[in-house]
C-alpha positions as CSV (number, residue, x, y, z in Angstrom):
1,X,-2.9,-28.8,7.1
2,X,-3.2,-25.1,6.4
3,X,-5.3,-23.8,3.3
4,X,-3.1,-21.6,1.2
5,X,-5.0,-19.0,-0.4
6,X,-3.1,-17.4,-3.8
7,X,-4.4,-13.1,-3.8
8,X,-4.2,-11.6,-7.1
9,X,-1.6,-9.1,-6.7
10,X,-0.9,-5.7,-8.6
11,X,2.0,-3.4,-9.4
12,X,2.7,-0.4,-8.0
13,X,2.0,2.9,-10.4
14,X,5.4,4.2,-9.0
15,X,8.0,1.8,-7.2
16,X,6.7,-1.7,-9.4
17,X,6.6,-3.5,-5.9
18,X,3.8,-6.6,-6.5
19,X,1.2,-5.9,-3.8
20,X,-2.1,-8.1,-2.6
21,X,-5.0,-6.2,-4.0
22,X,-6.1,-6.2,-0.1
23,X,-3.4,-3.3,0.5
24,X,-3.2,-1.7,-3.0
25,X,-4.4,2.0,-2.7
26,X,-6.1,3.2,-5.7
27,X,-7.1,6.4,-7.5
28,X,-9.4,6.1,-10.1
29,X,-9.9,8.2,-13.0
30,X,-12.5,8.8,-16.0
31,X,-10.7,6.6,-17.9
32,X,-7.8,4.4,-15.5
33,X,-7.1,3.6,-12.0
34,X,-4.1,3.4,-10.6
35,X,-2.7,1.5,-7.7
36,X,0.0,2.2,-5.2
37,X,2.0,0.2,-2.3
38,X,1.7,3.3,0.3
39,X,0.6,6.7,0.5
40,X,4.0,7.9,-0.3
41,X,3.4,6.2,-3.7
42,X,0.6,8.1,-3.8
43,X,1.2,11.4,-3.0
44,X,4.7,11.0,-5.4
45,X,2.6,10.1,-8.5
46,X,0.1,13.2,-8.2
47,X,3.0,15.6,-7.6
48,X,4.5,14.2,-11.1
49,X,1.2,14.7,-12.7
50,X,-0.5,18.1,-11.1
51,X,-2.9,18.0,-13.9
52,X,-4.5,15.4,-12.9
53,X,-4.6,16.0,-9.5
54,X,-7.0,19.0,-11.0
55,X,-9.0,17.6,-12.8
56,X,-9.8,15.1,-10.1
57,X,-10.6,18.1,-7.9
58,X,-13.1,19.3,-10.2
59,X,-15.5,16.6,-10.7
C-alpha cells in the first residue's frame, strides 16, 4: 500500500498554475512574497514591475 502524502500547493504570481511549495520560486519583499512556477514567471513579473526590482537592489 503506498502512503499518499497531500503538499500544500500555491499559485503562481503570474500564470495561476497550482504548484507544490517544493518547486514554487519565491521573491520576498518588505512587506509580500511572491511565488512563481518557473523562472520565466519570474523574470516576467519583475519586468512588469521595474520598481520593485529596484528597490530590491538597494537593500
Amino acid at each position: 500500500m503506498a502512503i499518499v502524502v497531500k503538499q500544500k500547493k500555491l499559485k503562481c504570481e503570474i500564470c495561476k498554475k497550482e504548484i507544490p511549495v517544493s518547486v514554487a520560486k519565491t521573491s520576498e519583499g518588505a512587506d509580500y512574497v511572491h511565488h512563481f512556477c518557473s523562472e520565466e514567471c519570474h523574470h516576467h513579473y519583475f519586468e512588469q514591475r521595474p520598481e520593485e526590482k529596484k528597490s530590491k537592489k538597494k537593500k
